[in-house]
C-alpha positions as CSV (number, residue, x, y, z in Angstrom):
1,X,-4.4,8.1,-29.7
2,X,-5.0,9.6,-32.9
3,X,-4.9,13.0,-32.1
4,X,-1.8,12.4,-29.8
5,X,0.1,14.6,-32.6
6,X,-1.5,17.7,-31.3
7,X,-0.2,18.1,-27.7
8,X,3.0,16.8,-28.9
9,X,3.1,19.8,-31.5
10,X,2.0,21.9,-28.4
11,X,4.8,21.0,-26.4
12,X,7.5,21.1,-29.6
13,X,6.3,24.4,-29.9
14,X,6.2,25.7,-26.3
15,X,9.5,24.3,-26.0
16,X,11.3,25.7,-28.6
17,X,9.6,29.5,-27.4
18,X,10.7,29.0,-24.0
19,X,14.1,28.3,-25.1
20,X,14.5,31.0,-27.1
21,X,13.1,33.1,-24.8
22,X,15.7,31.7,-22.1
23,X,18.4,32.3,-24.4
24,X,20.4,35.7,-23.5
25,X,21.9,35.8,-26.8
26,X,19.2,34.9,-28.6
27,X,18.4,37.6,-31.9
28,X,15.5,39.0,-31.6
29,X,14.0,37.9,-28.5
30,X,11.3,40.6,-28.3
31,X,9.8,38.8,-31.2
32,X,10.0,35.5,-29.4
33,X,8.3,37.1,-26.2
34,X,5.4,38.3,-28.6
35,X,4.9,34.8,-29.8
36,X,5.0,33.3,-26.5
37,X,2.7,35.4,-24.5
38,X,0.5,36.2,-27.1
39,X,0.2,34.0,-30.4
40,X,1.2,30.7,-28.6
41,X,-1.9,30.8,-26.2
42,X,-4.0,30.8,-29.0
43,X,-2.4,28.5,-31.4
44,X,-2.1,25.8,-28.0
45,X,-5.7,26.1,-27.3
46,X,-6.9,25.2,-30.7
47,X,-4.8,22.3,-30.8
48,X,-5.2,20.6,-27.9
49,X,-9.2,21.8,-27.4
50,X,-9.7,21.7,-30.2
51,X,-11.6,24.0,-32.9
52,X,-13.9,22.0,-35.9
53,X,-14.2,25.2,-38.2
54,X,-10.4,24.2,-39.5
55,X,-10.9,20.3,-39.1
56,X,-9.7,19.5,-35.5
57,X,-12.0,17.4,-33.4
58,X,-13.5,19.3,-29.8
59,X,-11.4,17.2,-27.0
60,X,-13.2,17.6,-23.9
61,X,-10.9,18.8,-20.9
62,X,-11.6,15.3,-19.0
63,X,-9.6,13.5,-21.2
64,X,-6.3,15.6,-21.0
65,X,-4.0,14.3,-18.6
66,X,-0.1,13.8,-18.0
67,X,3.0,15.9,-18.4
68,X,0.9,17.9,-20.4
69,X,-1.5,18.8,-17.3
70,X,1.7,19.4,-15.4
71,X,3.2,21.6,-17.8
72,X,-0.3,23.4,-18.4
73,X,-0.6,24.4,-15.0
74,X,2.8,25.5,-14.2
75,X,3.2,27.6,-17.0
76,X,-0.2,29.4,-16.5
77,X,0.8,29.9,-12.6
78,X,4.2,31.1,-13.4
79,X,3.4,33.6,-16.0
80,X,0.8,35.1,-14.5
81,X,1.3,35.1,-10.7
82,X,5.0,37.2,-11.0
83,X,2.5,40.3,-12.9
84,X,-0.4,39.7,-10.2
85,X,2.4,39.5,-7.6
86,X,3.9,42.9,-8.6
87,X,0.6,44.6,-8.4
88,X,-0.3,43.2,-5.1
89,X,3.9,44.1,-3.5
90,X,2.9,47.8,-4.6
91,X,-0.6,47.7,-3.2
92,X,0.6,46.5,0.1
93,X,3.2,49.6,-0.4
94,X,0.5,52.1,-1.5
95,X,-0.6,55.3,0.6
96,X,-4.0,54.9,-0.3
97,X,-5.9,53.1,2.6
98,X,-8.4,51.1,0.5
99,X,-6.0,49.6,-2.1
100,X,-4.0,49.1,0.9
101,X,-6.3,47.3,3.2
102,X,-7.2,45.2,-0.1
103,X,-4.0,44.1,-0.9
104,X,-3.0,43.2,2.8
105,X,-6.4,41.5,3.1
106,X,-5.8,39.2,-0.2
107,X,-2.2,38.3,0.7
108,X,-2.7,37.5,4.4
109,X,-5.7,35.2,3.8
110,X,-4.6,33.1,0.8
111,X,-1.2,32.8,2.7
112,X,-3.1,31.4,5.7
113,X,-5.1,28.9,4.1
114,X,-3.7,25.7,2.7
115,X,-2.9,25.5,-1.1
116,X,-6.1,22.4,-1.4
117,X,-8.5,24.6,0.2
118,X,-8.0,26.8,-2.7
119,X,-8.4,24.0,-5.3
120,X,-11.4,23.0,-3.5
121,X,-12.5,26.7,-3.7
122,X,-11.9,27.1,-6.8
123,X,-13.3,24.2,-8.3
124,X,-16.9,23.9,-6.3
125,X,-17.5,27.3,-5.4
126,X,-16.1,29.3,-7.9
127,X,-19.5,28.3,-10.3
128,X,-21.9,29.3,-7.7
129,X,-20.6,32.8,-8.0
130,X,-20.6,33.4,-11.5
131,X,-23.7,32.9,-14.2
132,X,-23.5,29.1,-15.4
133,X,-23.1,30.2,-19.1
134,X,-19.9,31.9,-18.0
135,X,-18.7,29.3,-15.6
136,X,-15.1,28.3,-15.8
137,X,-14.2,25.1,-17.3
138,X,-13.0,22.5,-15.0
139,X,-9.8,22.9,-15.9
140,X,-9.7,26.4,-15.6
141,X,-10.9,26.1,-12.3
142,X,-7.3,24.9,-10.5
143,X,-5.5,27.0,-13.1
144,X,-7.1,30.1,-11.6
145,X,-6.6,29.1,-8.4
146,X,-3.1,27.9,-8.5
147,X,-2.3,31.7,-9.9
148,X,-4.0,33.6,-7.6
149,X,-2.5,31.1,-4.5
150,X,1.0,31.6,-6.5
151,X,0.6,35.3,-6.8
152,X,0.2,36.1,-3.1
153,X,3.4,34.3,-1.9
154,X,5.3,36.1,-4.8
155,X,3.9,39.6,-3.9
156,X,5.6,39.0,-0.5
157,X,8.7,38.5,-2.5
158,X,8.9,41.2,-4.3
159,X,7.9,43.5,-1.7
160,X,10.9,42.1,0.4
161,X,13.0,43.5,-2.9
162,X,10.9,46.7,-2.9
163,X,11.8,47.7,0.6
164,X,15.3,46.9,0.2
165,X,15.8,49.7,-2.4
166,X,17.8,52.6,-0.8
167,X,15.1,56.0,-0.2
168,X,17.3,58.1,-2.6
169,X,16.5,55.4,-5.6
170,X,13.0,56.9,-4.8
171,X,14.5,60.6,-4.1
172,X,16.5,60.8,-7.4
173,X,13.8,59.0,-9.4
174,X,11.5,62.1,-8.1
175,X,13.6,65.0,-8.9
176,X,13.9,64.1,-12.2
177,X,10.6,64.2,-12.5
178,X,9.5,61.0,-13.3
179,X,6.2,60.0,-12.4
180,X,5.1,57.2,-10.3
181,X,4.7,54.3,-12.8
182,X,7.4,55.6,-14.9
183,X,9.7,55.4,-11.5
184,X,8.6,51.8,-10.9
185,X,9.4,50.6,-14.1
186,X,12.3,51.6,-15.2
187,X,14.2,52.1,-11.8
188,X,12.6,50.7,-8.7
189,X,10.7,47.5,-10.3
190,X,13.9,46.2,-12.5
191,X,16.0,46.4,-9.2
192,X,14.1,44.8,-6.8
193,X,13.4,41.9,-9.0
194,X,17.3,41.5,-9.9
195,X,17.9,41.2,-5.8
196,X,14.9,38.6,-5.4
197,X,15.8,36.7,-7.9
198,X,16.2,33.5,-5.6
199,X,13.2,34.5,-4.1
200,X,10.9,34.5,-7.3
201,X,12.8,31.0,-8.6
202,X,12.0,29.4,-5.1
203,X,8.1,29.9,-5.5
204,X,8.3,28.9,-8.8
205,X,9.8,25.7,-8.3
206,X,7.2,25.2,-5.3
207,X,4.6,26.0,-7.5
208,X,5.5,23.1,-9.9
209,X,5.6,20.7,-7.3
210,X,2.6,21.8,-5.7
211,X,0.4,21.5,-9.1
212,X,0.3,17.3,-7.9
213,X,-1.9,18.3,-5.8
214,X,-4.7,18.9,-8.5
215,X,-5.2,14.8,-8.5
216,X,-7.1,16.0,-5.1
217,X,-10.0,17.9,-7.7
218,X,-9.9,15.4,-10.5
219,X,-7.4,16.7,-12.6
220,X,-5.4,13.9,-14.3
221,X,-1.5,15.4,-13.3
222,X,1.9,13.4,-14.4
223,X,1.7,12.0,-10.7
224,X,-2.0,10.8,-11.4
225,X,-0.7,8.8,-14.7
226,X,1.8,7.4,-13.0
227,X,-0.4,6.1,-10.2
228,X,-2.5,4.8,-13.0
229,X,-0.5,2.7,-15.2
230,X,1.3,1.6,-11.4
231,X,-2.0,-0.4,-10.5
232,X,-2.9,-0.8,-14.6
233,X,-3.1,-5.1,-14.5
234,X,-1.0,-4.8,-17.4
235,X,1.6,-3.0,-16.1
236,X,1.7,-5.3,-13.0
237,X,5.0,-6.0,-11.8
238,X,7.2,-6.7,-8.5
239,X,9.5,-3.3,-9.6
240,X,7.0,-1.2,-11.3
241,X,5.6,1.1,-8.0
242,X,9.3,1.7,-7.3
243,X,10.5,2.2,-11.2
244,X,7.5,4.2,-11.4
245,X,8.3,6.7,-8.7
246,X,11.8,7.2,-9.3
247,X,11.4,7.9,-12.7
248,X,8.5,10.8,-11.5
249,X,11.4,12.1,-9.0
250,X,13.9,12.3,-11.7
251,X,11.3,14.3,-13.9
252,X,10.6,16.5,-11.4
253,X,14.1,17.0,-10.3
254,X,15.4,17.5,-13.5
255,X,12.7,20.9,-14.0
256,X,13.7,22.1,-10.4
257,X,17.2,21.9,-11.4
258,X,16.8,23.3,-14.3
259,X,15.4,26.4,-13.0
260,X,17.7,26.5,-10.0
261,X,20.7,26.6,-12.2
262,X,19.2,28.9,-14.7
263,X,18.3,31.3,-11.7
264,X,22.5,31.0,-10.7
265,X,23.2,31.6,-13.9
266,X,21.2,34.8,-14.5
267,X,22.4,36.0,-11.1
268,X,26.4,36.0,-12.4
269,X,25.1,37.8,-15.1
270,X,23.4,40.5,-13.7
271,X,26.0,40.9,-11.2
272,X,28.9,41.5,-13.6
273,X,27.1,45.1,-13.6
274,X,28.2,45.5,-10.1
């Protein structure tokens, strides 16, 4: 209870990054993307693991639970399965046969399994492949999992907005003389994303719903804690399993929403263009 402070300091601080990040208008939003992707990772984990050389106690993963876990692993399978995604839509697309035949391989089998096989996957069998001083911790585990399930719907999405650029994007991109990742990132890659926009929001609102499923490995999720103070003696009550759940549904609405309606909202902006 006493070291509460820091993952309500990690959250204040995400919070405030994310918004500004969000915010369109925002002055100088490169400077807020720098902080976000890469001080804020660093900053987070020494506050909520931990780190005694500056005087904050080691708290060991099986103790985190809550929104926070929720959070933790929708924001790691957001911002990294839309890059992983990308990579894999333009290995599906490549000519070369082997990165081909990879990508196809990767995205057709993790689509065809169910989203807890993975967990399970990635949480027992994931240390028997890897030397045991450089095995994953067990909340790392899901985390990588939940990315790498995330990233292969999303690569589906964007290569439904790759292959609905026109050829002469391509052509015209070519005869100036641009070469292939300069093509894709400044003209192919910003298009198709703008046209799949509902698309990419979709998986990531399914990817925040499905992170309840990490209760199946152990992992202590929003759901989990309010299962647990639910049958918690002290907590007993005729209303509590129904006040309990509604108030989880509202949560949960209220971030699907949020993103739903932010989606729209970037939508009407980028179509003023047109």
């Amino acid at each position: 209870m006493t070291e509460r402070w820091r993952v309500d300091l990690t959250q204040v601080i995400g919070a405030i990054l994310i918004a500004w990040l969000l915010w369109r208008n925002a002055p100088r939003r490169n400077t807020a993307a720098l902080l976000f992707f890469g001080v804020y990772p660093i900053v987070g984990f020494a506050l909520l693991r931990g780190v005694e050389a500056i005087g904050l106690p080691v708290i060991d993963t099986t103790l985190w639970g809550g929104m926070m876990i929720t959070l933790l692993m929708s924001v790691v399978g957001i911002v990294f399965s839309l890059p992983l995604g990308v990579v894999l839509a333009l290995g599906r697309r490549s000519e070369l046969p082997i990165v081909k035949a990879v990508c196809v391989f990767y995205i057709e089998v993790v689509r065809g399994v169910p989203f807890i096989t993975v967990l399970f996957m990635a949480n027992f069998m994931m240390p028997l492949f890897v030397p045991e001083a450089l095995t994953p911790d067990r909340l790392l585990r899901p985390m990588i999992g939940t990315a790498l399930f995330s990233a292969a719907y999303m690569a589906e999405v964007v290569r439904a907005g790759l292959q609905a650029i026109p050829k002469g994007q391509y052509e015209g991109a070519q005869a100036l003389g641009l070469g292939y990742f300069t093509m894709m990132r400044l003209i192919i890659l910003p298009q198709a994303l703008t046209i799949v926009i509902p698309g990419i929001v979709s998986t990531f609102i399914g990817l925040f719903k499905d992170t309840t499923l990490v209760a199946i490995v152990g992992i202590a999720d929003f759901l989990r804690a309010v299962e647990a103070a639910r049958i918690d003696p002290n907590w007993a009550g005729p209303t509590i399993s129904s006040t309990g759940y509604l108030f989880a549904a509202i949560v949960y609405w209220f971030f699907c929403f949020g993103m739903s309606r932010y989606s729209q909202s970037v939508e009407r902006h980028l179509a003023r263009g047109h």
